[in-house]
C-alpha positions in Angstrom: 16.0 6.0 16.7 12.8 7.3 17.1 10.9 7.7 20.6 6.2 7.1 20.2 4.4 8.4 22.8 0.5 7.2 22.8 -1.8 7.9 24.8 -5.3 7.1 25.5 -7.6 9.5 27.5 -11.0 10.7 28.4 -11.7 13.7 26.3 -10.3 15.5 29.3 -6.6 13.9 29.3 -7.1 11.0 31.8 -5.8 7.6 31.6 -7.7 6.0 34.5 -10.8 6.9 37.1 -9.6 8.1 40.4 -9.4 4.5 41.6 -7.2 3.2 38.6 -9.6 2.0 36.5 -8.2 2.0 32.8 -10.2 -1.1 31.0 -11.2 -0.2 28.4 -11.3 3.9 27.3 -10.9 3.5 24.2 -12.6 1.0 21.8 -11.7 -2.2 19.9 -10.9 -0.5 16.8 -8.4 2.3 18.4 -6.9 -0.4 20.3 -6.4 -2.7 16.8 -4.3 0.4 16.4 -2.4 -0.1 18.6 -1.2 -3.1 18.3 -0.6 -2.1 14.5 2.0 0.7 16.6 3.4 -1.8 18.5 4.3 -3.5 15.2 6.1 -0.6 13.8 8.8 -0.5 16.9 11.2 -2.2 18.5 10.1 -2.0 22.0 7.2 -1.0 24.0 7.7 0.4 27.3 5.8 1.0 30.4 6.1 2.1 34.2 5.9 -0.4 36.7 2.5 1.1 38.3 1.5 0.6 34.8 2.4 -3.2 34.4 1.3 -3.9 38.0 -1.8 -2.0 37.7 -2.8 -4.1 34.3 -0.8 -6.9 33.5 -0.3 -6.1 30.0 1.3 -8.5 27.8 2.8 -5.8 25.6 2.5 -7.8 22.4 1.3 -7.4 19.0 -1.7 -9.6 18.6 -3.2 -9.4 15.4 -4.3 -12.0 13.1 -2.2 -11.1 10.0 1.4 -10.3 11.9 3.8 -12.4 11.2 6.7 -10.5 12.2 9.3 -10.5 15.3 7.8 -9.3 19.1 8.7 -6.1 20.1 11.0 -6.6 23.4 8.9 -5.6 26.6 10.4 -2.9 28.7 9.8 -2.1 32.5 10.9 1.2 33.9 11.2 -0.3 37.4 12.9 1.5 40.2 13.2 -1.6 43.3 12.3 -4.3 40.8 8.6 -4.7 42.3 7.7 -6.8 38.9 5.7 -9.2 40.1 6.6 -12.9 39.0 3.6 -14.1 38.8 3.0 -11.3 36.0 2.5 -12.0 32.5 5.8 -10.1 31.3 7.6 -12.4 34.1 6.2 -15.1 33.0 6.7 -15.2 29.5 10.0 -13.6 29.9 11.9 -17.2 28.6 10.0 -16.9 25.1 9.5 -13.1 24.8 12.1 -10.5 25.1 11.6 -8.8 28.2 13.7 -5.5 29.6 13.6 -4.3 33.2 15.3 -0.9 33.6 16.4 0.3 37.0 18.4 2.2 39.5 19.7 -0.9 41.3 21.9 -4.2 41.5 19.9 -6.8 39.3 17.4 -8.8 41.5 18.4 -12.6 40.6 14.6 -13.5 41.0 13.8 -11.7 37.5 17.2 -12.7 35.8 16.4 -16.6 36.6 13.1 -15.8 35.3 14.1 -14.9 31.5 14.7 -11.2 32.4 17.1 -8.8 31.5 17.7 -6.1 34.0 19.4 -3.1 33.1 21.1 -1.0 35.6 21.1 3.0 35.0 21.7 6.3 36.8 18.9 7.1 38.8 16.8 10.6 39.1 15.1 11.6 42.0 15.3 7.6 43.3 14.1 6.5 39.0 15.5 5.5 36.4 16.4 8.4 34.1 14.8 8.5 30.8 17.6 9.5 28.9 19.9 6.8 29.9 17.0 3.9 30.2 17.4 5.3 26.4 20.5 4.7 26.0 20.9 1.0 27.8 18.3 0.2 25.8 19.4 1.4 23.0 22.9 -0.3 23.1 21.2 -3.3 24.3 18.3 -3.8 21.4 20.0 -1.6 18.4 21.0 1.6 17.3 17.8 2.1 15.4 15.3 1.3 18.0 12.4 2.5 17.4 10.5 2.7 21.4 6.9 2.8 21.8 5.6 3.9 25.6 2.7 3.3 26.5 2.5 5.0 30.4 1.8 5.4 32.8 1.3 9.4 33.3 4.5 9.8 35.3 6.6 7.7 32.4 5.3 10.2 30.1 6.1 13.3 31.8 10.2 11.9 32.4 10.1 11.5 28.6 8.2 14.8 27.4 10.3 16.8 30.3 13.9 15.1 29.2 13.1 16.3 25.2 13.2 12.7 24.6 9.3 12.2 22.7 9.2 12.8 19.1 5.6 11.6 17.9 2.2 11.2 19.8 -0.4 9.1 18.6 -3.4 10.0 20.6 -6.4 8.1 20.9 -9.3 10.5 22.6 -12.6 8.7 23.7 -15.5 10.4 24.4 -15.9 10.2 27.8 -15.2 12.6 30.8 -13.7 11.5 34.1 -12.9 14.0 36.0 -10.4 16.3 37.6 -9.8 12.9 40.0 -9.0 11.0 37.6 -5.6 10.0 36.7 -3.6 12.3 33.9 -2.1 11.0 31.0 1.0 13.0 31.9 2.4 13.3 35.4 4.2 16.7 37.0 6.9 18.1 35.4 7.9 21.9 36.5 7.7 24.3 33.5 8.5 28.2 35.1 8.3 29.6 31.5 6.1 28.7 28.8 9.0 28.9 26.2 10.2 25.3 27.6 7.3 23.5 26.8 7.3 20.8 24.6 6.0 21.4 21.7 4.2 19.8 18.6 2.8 19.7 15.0 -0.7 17.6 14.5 -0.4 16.1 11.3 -3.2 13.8 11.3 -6.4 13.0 13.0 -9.1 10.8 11.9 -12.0 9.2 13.7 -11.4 5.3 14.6 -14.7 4.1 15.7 -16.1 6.1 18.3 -12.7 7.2 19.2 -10.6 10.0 17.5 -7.2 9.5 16.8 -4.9 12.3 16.8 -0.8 12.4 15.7 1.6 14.8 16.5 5.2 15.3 15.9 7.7 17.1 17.6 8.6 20.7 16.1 
């Protein structure tokens, strides 16, 4: 089971202004790319800020796929997921995941959604067993892909969980306001930080696109 983190930033690591704005950093070719990621996995994941923020559909739409949807997966602590989103809504044709601390909300379940209940942290659903529901729900070999927010990226980089980044850097600065692509975490010693290889980069458009693994 493999765990993809990708981002896509401001050359100075932010994933939105200071007002949320997130459409579009990056360019139309780095974001073909990513739906050529989302092809690769099993399941995309986002935060619920994330998916209430910008509706995403989470699918792979490219002209030439002809393969099986990745499920769609909500980290959602109170279930906030709106119905009238698109994940709601399409939840009876596309496999769609809500992952949370809670009871499951019959709302979402009459909807098409599965609603997974895990051990919370700090009033959230823990990364390491949203893995592991999902894991035992979708397959042993999941492969994940998140795609944020910042504060789902810094429960998976601080539980050890992340073993690639693909990072797509536009060139474009916004600011010590704006949001970061990775929320807090506490690190007291530089020895516990995450750490990782680049073994790729290449420009995709106007964007560059850098990969990492975990060492």
């Amino acid at each position: 089971m493999g765990v993809t983190l990708k981002l896509a930033t401001s050359l100075d690591g932010r994933i939105a202004t200071a007002a949320g704005e997130s459409r579009w950093i990056t360019g139309p070719l780095a974001r073909e790319q990513v739906h050529r990621l989302r092809a690769l996995n099993q399941a995309v994941l986002v935060g619920v800020e994330t998916a209430i923020a910008d509706d995403p559909e989470l699918t792979v739409r490219l002209s030439d796929f002809a393969g099986v949807q990745p499920t769609r997966v909500v980290l959602d602590s109170r279930q906030r997921l709106p119905m009238t989103s698109k994940l709601v809504r399409e939840a009876a044709r596309l496999p769609t995941v809500v992952v949370t601390g809670q009871k499951p909300n019959k709302r979402l379940t009459d909807a098409g959604v599965t609603v997974l209940q895990v051990a919370a942290v700090d009033g959230r659903p823990g990364a390491k067993a949203a893995l592991e529901a999902l894991r035992a729900e979708i397959g042993m070999e999941m492969n994940i892909l998140i795609e944020g927010g910042g504060q789902v990226a810094a429960s998976f980089l601080a539980a050890g969980l992340v073993d690639q980044i693909e990072w797509f850097r536009a060139p474009i600065i916004l600011g010590d306001e704006g949001r970061p692509a990775v929320g807090a975490f506490t690190l007291n010693e530089l020895a516990a930080a995450p750490r990782f290889r680049r073994v790729a980069v290449e420009p995709v458009g106007d964007d560059l696109w850098e990969r990492y693994e975990k060492v």
